[in-house]
ZAMISE-857863 format. One record per residue (C-alpha): x, y, z; residue in one letter. Coordinates in steps of 0.02 Angstrom, whole numbers, plus 50000, padded with zeros to 5 digits. Layout:
N
XYZA/...
END
This chain:
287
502445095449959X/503365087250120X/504725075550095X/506255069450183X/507415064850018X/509195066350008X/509925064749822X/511955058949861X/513175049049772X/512395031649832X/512795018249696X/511355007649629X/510884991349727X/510974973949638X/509324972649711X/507754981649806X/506634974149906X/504784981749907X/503734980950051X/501644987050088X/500834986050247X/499074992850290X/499474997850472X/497634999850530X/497815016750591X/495945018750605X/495665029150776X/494435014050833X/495054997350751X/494084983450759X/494384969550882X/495564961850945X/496714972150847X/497394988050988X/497455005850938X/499125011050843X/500195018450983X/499785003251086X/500614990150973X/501775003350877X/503464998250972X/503324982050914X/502644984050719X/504014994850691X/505294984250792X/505064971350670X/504864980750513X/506554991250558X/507624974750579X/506644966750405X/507574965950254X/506434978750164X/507324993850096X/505675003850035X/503935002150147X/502435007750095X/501395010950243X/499335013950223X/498205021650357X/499385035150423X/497975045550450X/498545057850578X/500015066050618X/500145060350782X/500355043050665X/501625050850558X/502885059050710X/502705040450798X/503095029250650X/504625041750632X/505075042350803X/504975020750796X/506185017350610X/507705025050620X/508335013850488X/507095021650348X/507945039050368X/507015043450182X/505135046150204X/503775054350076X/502255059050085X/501025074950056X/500485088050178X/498425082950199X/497275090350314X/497465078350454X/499165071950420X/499815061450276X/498675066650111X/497835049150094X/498605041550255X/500235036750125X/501795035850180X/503565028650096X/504915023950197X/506615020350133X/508195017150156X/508865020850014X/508895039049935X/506995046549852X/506855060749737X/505105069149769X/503735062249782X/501755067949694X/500155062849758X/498535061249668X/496725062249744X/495445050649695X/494075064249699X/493045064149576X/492705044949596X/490875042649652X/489735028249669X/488275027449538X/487155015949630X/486575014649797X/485655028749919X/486005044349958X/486675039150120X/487995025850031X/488395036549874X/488775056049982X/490015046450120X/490885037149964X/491185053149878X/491935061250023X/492995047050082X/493475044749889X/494215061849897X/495115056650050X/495925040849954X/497555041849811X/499185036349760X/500715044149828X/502235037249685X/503955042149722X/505615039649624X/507175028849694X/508625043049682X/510075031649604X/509145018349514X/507735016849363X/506335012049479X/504665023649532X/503745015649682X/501815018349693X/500735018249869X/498945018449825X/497395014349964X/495715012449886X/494105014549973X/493314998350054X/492034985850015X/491504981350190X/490004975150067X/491174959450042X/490554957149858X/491654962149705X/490354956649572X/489864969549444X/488124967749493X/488804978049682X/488484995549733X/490354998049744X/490974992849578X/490665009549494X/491805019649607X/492975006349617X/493125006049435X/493545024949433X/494815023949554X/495685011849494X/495545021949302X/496205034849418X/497705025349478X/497985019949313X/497895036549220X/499025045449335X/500425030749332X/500365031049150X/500915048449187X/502535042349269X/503435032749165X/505095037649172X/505975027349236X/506305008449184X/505235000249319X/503545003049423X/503364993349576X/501394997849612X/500844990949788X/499424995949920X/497864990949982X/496684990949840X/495134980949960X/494814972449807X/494824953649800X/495954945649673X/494654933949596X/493664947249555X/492944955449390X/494164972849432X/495934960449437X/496194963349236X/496324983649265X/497264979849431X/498794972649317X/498434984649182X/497864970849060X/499344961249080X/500634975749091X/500794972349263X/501504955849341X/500924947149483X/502204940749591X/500864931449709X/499424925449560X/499974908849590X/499834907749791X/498614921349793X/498964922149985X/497574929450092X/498184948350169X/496764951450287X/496614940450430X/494834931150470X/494784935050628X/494494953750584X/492744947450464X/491074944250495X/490664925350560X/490794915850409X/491364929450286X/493014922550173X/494794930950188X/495244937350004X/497024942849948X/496294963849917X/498384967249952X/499424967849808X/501264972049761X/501284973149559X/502864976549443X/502854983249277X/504674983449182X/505634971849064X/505604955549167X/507444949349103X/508224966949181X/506864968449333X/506584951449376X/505664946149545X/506804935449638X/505634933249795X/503864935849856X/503254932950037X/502034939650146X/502344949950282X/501564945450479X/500564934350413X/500214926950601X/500044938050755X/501524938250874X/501804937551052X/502504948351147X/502864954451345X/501744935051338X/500174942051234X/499654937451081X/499644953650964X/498984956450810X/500174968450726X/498954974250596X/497274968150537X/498054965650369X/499374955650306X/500694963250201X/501604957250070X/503544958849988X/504414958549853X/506514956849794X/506654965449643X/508224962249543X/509064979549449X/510164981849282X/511874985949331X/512075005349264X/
END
C-alpha cells in the first residue's frame, strides 16, 4: 500500500467539494491534445488555485506521471494511491487537501468480454486487469471517496447488442460489489471515468438502481471534447461524479464541469485534457 495520509486534529468542513479529471496520460495522446509533461504546468496551475479540496485524477499511468503531478500541487499535500507495476495501480490517484485515512484498491480482473475475436476479447482481459477503483476515507468527516476508470468503448456504441457490453457489465458489478463493501461511513461520493455514455442501457447499475444521485442527470453535460472523435461521431457525458448518502444531511449544493473549453496560454490554444471533468459541493452534518 502507498499513501501520503496524515490523521490530525482537523475539524470537519461545513462542506467538501469533489472533483474527477481524466488527465490523458496516455504516452501518445491523440491530437491536438500534447503529451502530459508538455501541458502539466498549466493543468495543475489551475487545478491547485480551484476550489476543489479532493481530486480524483485518472490516467496516472507512470511514475514519471505520479512524481510530476506531485512536484506541480503543493496545495493537495494528501495523495493515495496503490503501488502498480508501472506506477499508480490503475493510473488512480486522490489528491486532497484535507486529511485521508488509507486508501484500498480493487482490480477489475476477472472482467472479460464474451463476444468478439480473439484479438478483441485477449487485449480486453489484460487491459481489464489493468483497470479498478481506488476508494479512500476523508480522516475527520463521514465521507469515503471512490476513483474508478473503466476500460473504453472506442466502439462508440453502448447498446446491449455491442461487443463491449459484457465486460462492461462486470466491471461495473465489480465496482459495485466492492463499494458495497465500504460502507462505513455516512456518505460515498463515487466519481471517474466510466467511458460509458449516460443514455445508455448500463446508466441504471451506474447509480446503483437509484441509490446513487446524479448531480448532472438533468444537464447531462458532455465530458469528452469532439474534437478528440471521429468526424461525425457524438460527444456523450461517459464522466460521472455520483453521491450516495441521506440527501437532507449530504446535500449537493453545486455541480459544474471542470475545463470544459481549452485555454490559452504563453498565446496557444491548449487543450488541458481530452476530457472534461466535472465537480461537485457536497454539504456535511455538523459532528
Amino acid at each position: 500500500m502507498a499513501c501520503d495520509t496524515i490523521a490530525g486534529m482537523t475539524p470537519s468542513p461545513a462542506a467538501i467539494t469533489v472533483g474527477t479529471l481524466n488527465i490523458g496520460g496516455l504516452p501518445r495522446p491523440r491530437k491536438p491534445l500534447l503529451r502530459l509533461p508538455e501541458r502539466v504546468a498549466e493543468l495543475c496551475r489551475r487545478l491547485d488555485e480551484s476550489e476543489i479540496d479532493v481530486l480524483n485524477l485518472q490516467e496516472v499511468f507512470f511514475r514519471t506521471y505520479q512524481a510530476v503531478l506531485r512536484e506541480h500541487l503543493p496545495s493537495y499535500p494528501y495523495v493515495a494511491y496503490r503501488r502498480g507495476i508501472f506506477g499508480p495501480a490503475g493510473g488512480l490517484m486522490t489528491f486532497s487537501r484535507l486529511p485521508l485515512r488509507a486508501p484500498s484498491y480493487r482490480s477489475f480482473i476477472g472482467a472479460h468480454p464474451a463476444r468478439g475475436g480473439v484479438r478483441f476479447r485477449l487485449p480486453h482481459v489484460l487491459r481489464s486487469a489493468l483497470h479498478g477503483v481506488l476508494v479512500v476515507r476523508l480522516a475527520h468527516a463521514p465521507v469515503t471517496v471512490a476513483n474508478t476508470h473503466l476500460t473504453a468503448n472506442h466502439d462508440g456504441d453502448w447498446s446491449i447488442d455491442n461487443r463491449h457490453y459484457d465486460l462492461q457489465r462486470r466491471q461495473l458489478a465489480r465496482l459495485n460489489r466492492h463499494l458495497s463493501r465500504h460502507r462505513r461511513t455516512e456518505a460515498t461520493v463515487v466519481t471517474g471515468d466510466f467511458n460509458i455514455a449516460s443514455d445508455s442501457a448500463h446508466y441504471p447499475v451506474i447509480v446503483d438502481h437509484g441509490s446513487r444521485r446524479d448531480p448532472f442527470a438533468g444537464t447531462d453535460p458532455t465530458t469528452f471534447h469532439a474534437v478528440f472523435l471521429p468526424a461525425g461521431a457524438p460527444p456523450h457525458r461517459i464522466d460521472y461524479a455520483l453521491v450516495a448518502g441521506d440527501p437532507a444531511r449530504f446535500p449537493v449544493l453545486d455541480s459544474a464541469t471542470l475545463f470544459p473549453a481549452p485555454v490559452t496560454a504563453d498565446g496557444i490554444e491548449l487543450y488541458l485534457s481530452d476530457h472534461i471533468g466535472l465537480t461537485i459541493q457536497l454539504g456535511l452534518p455538523r459532528l
